[in-house]
C-alpha positions in Angstrom: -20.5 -10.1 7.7 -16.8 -9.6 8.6 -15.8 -6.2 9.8 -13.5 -5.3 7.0 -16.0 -6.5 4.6 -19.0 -4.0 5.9 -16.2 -1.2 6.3 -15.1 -1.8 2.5 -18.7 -2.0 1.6 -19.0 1.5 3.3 -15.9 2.9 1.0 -17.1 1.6 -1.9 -20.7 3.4 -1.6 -18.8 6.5 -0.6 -16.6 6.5 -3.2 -19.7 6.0 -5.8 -21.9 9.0 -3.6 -19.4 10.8 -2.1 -21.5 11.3 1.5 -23.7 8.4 2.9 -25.6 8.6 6.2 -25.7 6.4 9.2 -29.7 5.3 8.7 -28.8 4.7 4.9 -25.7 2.1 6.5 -28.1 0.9 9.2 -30.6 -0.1 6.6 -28.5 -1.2 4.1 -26.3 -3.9 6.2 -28.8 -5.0 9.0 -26.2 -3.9 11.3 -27.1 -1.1 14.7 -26.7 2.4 15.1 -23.3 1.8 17.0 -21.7 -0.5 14.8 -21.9 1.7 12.4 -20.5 4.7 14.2 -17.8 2.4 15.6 -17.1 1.4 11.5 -17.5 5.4 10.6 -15.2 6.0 13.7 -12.3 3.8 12.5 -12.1 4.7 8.8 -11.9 8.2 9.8 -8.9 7.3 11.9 -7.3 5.4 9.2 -7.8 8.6 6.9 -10.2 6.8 4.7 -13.2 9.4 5.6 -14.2 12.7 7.2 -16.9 11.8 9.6 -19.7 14.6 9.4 -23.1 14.8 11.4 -25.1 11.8 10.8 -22.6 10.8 8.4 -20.1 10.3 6.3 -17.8 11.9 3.2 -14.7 11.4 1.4 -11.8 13.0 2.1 -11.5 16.9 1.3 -7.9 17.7 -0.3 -6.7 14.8 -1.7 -4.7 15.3 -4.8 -5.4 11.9 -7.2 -7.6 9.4 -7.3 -6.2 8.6 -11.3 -4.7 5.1 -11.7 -2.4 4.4 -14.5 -2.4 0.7 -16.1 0.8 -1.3 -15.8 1.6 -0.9 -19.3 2.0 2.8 -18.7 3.5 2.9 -15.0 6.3 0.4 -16.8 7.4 3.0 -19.2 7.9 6.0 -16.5 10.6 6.2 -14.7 12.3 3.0 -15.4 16.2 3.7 -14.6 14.8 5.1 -10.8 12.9 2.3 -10.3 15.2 0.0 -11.2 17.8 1.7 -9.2 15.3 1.8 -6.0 14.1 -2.1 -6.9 18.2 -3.0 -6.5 18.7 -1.1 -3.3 15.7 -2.6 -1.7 16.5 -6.1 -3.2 20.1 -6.2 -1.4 18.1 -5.8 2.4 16.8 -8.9 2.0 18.3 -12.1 3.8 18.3 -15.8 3.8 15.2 -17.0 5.6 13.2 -14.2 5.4 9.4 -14.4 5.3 8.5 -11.4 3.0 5.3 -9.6 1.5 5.3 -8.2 -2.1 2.7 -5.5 -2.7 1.5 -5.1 -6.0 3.4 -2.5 -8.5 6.3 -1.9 -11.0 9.0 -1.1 -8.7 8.2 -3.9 -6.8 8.0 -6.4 -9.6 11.3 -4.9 -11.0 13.0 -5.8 -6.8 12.5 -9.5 -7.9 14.9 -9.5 -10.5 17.7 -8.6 -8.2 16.8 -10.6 -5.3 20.1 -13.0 -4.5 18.6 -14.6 -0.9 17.6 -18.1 -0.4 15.5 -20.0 1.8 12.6 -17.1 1.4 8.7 -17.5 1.8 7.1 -14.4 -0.7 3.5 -13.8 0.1 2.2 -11.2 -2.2 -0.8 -9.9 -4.3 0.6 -9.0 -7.2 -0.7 -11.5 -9.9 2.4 -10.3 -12.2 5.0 -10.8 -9.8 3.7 -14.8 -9.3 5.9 -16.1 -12.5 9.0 -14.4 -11.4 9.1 -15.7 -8.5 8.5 -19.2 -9.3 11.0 -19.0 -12.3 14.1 -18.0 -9.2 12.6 -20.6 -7.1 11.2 -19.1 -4.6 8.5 -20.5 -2.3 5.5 -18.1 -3.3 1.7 -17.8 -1.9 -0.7 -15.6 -3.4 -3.6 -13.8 -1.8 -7.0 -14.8 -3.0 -9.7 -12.2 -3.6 -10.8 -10.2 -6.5 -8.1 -8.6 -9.2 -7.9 -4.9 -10.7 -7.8 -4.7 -14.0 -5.1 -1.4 -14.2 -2.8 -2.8 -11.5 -3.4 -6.3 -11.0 -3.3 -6.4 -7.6 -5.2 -9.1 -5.8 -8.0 -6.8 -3.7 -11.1 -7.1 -1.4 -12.2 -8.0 2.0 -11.0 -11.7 1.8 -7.4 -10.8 0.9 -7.1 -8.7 4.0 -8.7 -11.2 6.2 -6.2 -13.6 4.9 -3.2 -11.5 6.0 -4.5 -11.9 9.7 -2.7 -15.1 10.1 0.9 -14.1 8.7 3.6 -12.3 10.2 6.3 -11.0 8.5 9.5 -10.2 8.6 9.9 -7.5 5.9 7.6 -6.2 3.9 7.9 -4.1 0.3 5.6 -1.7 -0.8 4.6 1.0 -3.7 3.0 4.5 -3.3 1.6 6.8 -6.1 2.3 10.0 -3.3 4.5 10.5 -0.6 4.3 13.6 1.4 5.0 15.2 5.2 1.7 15.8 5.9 -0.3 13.2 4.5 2.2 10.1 4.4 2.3 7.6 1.9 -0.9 7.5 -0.4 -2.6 5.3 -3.4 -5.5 6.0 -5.7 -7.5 3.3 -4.6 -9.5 2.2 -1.5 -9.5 -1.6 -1.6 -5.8 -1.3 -2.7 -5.1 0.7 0.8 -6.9 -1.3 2.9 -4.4 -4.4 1.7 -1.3 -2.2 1.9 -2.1 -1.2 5.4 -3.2 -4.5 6.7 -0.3 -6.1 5.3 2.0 -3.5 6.4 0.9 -3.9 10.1 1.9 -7.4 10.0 6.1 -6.5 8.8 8.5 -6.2 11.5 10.0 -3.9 9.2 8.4 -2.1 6.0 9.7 -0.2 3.2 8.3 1.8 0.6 9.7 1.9 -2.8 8.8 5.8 -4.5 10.8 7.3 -7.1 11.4 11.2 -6.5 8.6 12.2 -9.1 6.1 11.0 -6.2 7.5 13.1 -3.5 5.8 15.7 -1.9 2.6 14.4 -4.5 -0.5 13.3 -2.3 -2.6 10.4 -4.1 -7.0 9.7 -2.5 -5.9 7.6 0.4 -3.5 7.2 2.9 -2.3 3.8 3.8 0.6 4.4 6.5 2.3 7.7 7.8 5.9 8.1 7.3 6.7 6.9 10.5 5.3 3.1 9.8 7.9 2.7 7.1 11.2 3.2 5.9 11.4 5.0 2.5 13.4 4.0 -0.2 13.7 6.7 -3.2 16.0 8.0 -5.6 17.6 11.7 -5.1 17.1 14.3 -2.4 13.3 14.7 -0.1 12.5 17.3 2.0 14.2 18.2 5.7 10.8 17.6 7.3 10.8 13.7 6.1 13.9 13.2 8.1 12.0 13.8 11.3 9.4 11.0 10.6 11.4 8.1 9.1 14.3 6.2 7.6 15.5 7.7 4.4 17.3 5.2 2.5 18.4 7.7 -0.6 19.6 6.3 -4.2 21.1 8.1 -7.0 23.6 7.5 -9.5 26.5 7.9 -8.0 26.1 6.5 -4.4 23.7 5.5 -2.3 23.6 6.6 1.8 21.0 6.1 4.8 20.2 8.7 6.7 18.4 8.3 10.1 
């Protein structure tokens, strides 16, 4: 068993129990004492868990773990998005190699992407037809799909992204905040943000202001792994840990 397949395993059997023990992991996956702890060890890093004595939990004090289907997350917000989608569209150059994640506001970038000569890897099975209708050379992660987001998800999918490097990389969050970084409702979804994140020489997240200071179950990145692209003002404290690239009606500035 791959290691990101037996540390999903683990998040998905905390997520349905909400503790677990090492034995109960020993047992379940054949695997020893210490490669569990060593699993345990780096989800806790990652934010994923709080390790406890013989043990795991989830983590205490996250805000959400509520996931709206596309349908909805269309319908809210749609002037912001679309004004953080055009911002984040006009970054993009000729020859880039560039990873889509899953979402609204990154579906609506596509529409105002102008750049030729691009290679789009993304798993968003939504954003596939757009893509191919502007002619753009696309590959789509394989793995399972979730139904409320239809993002491509599961072990294989972040195995895949081992062997691509990127040169930018856009990405959604349901909560953005000093403290906690960028967040999402849902484990598998994380673990494929991060991983595909790690691989972008640069990375932007796309977040209207309603997600601001808003924390969601699990962190994929802090703020300092990404540049953040969002409409309107954010907090003096976020200036300190990344690139704001801010959006509004009227103008649109960078501030380092």
């Amino acid at each position: 068993m791959l290691i990101e397949e037996r540390q999903q395993l683990i998040l998905q059997i905390l997520k349905q129990k909400g503790t677990v023990s090492v034995a109960e992991l020993v047992e379940l996956y054949n695997a020893s004492e210490s490669t569990i702890r060593r699993d345990l060890a780096t989800l806790d890093e990652k934010g994923y868990l709080q390790k406890i004595h013989g043990g795991a939990m989830l983590k205490s004090g996250i805000a959400t773990h509520i996931e709206h289907k596309m349908s909805t997350k269309q319908a809210m917000h749609m002037e912001d998005k679309q004004q953080i989608a055009k911002k984040a569209a006009s970054i993009i150059q000729d020859g880039d190699v560039i990873y889509l994640d899953a979402g609204t506001t990154i579906e609506a970038l596509i529409d105002y992407i102008e750049a030729n000569d691009l290679v789009i890897v993304t798993n968003g099975i939504g954003h596939v037809q757009k893509l191919l209708q502007k002619g753009i050379q696309t590959i789509i992660l394989g793995g399972s799909v979730k139904m409320n987001t239809e993002a491509v998800v599961g072990a294989g999918a972040v195995a895949e992204l081992e062997k691509y490097q990127f040169t930018k990389g856009f990405f959604g969050a349901n909560g953005v905040s000093a403290e906690q970084g960028f967040t999402t409702p849902d484990i598998e979804e994380a673990m494929v943000k991060q991983k595909a994140l790690n691989k972008c020489n640069e990375a932007y997240v796309l977040a209207d202001n309603s997600k601001v200071d808003e924390v969601s179950f699990v962190r994929f990145a802090s703020l300092e792994q990404a540049n953040f692209i969002t409409n309107g003002k954010v907090p003096s404290q976020f200036y300190e840990q990344t690139t704001i690239i801010e959006v509004d009606n009227k103008h649109e500035q960078t501030n380092d």
